[in-house]
LOBAMAR-954996 format. One line per 5 residues: number of its first residue (from 1); their letters; for each residue x, y, z of N, C-alpha, C, O. Coordinates in pm, whole numbers. Layout:
N
NUM = a = X,Y,Z,X,Y,Z,X,Y,Z,X,Y,Z; ...;
***
This chain:
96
1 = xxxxx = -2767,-1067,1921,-2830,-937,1914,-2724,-832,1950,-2633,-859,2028; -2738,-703,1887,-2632,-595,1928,-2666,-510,2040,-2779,-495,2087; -2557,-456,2077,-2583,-386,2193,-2619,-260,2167,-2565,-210,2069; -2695,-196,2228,-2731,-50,2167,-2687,69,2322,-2726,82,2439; -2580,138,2228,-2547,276,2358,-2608,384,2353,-2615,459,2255;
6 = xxxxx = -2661,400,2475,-2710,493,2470,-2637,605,2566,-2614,582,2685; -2591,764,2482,-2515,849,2538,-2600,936,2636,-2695,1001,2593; -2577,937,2720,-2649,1050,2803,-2565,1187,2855,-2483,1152,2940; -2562,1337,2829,-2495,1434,2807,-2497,1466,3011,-2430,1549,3072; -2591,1373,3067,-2545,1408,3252,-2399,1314,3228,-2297,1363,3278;
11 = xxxxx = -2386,1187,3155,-2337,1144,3232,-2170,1146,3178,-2182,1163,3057; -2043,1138,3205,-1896,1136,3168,-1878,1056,3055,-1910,940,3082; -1828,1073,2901,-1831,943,2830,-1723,840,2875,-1637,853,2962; -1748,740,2796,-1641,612,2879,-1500,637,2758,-1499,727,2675; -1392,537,2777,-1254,598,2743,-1263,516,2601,-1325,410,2595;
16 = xxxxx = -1215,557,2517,-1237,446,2376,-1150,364,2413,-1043,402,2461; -1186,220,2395,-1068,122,2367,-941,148,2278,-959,180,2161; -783,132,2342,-721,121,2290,-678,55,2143,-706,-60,2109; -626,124,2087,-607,82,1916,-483,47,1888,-406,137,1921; -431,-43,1841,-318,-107,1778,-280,-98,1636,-333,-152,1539;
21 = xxxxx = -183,-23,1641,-146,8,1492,-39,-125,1419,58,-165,1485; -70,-183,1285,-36,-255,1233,131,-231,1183,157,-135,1110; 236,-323,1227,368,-298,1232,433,-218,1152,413,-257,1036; 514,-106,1154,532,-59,1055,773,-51,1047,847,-32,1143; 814,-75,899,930,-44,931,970,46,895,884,133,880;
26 = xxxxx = 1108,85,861,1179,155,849,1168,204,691,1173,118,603; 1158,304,667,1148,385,491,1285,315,431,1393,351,478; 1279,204,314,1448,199,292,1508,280,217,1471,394,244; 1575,277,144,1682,375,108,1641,379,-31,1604,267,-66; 1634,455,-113,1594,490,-278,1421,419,-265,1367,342,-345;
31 = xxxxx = 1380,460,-174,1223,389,-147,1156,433,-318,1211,506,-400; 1012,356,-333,961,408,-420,849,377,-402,809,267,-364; 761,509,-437,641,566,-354,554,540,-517,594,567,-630; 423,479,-474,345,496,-595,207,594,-516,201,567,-396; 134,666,-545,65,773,-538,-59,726,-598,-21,718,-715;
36 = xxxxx = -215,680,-598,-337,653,-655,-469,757,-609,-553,754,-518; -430,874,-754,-509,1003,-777,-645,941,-817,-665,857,-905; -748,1007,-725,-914,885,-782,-989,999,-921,-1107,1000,-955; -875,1085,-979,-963,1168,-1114,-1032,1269,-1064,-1049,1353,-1152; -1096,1312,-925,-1141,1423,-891,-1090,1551,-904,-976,1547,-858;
41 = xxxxx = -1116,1663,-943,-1058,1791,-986,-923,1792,-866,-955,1752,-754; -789,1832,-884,-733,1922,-844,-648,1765,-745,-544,1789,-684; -679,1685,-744,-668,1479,-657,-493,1478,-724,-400,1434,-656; -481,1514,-812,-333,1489,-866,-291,1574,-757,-255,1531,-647; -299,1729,-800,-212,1832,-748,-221,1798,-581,-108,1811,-533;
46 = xxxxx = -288,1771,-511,-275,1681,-362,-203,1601,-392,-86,1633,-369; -218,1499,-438,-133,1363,-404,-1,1424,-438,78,1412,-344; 63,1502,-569,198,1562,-539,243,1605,-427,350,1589,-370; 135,1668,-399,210,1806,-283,256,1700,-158,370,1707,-111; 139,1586,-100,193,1514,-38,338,1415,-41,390,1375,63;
51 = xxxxx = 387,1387,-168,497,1329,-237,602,1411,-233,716,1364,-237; 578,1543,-227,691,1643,-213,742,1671,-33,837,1720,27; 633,1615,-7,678,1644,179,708,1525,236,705,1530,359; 732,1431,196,779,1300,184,854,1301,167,930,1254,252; 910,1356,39,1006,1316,13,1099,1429,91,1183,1450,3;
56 = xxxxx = 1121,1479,155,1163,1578,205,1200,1533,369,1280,1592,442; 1108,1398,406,1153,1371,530,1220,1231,511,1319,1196,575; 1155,1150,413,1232,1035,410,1284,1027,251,1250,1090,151; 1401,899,280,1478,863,114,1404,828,28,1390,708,3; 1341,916,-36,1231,834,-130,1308,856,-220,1396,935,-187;
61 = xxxxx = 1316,808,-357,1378,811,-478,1295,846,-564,1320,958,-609; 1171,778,-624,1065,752,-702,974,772,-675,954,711,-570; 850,850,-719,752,921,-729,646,811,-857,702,789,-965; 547,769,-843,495,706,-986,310,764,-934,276,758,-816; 214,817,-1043,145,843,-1002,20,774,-1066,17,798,-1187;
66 = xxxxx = -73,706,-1030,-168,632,-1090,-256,697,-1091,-298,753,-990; -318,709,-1232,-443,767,-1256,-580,683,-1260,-599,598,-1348; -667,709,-1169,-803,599,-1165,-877,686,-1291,-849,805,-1304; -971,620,-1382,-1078,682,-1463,-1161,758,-1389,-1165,876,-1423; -1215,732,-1317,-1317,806,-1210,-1251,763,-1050,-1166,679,-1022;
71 = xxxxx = -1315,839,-978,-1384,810,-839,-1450,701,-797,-1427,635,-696; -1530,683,-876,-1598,529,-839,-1545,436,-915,-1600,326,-921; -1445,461,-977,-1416,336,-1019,-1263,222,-921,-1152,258,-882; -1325,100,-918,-1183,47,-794,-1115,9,-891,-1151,-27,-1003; -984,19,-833,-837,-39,-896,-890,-265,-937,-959,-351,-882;
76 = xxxxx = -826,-257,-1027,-831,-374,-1032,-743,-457,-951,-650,-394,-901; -749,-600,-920,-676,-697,-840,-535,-678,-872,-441,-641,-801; -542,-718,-1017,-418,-707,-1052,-309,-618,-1057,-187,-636,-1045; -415,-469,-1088,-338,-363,-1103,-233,-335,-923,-115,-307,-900; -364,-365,-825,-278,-352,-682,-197,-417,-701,-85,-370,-716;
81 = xxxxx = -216,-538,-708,-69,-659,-702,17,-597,-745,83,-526,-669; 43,-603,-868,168,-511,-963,201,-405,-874,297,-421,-798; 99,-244,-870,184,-162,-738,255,-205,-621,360,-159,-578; 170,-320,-565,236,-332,-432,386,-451,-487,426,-524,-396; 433,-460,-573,505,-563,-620,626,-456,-635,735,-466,-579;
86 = xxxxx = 589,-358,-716,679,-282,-739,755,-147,-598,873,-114,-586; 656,-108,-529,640,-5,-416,662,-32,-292,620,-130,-230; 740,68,-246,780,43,-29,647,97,-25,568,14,20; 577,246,-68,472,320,-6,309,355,-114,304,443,-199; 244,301,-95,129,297,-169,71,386,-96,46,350,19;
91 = xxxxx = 19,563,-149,-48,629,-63,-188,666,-170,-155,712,-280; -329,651,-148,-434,696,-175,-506,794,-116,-494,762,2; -546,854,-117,-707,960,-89,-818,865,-85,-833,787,-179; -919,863,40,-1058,799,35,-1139,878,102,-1126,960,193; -1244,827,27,-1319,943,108,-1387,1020,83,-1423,986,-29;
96 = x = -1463,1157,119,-1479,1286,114,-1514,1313,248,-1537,1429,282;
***
């Protein structure tokens, strides 16, 4: 059974458990960044602008930008494989 919290505004909240971020290395040198725009109005012109400030702090070389058909539609298995086969930095938008 789950535990259920209940917040009470008398009382101090408690501290969130610490979070562990998954290892990360070093940007290598002529890196190459693939970019996955989900088709929403204006989703390209973001994902550039982010690629341009990137590239501006680390060696990125390559810029590649994937276009999804829609928003709801997910990348296929394969298609990730291939990006992540080819790419140091796979960056997406999720969300709203």
């Amino acid at each position: 059974m789950a535990d259920i919290v209940v917040l009470r505004p008398d009382e101090e909240p408690q501290a969130a458990a610490s979070v562990g971020y998954a290892p990360r290395g070093a940007v290598p040198e002529n890196a190459h960044v693939v970019l996955i725009e989900n088709g929403k109005p204006r989703a390209r012109d973001l994902m550039q602008y982010v690629a341009d400030e990137l590239q501006e702090r680390y060696p990125i070389a390559t810029v590649e930008i994937f276009s999804k058909a829609s928003a709801g539609k997910p990348i296929e298995a394969d298609e990730a494989k291939e990006m992540a086969a080819r790419a140091h930095l796979v960056i997406t938008g999720v969300g709203d």
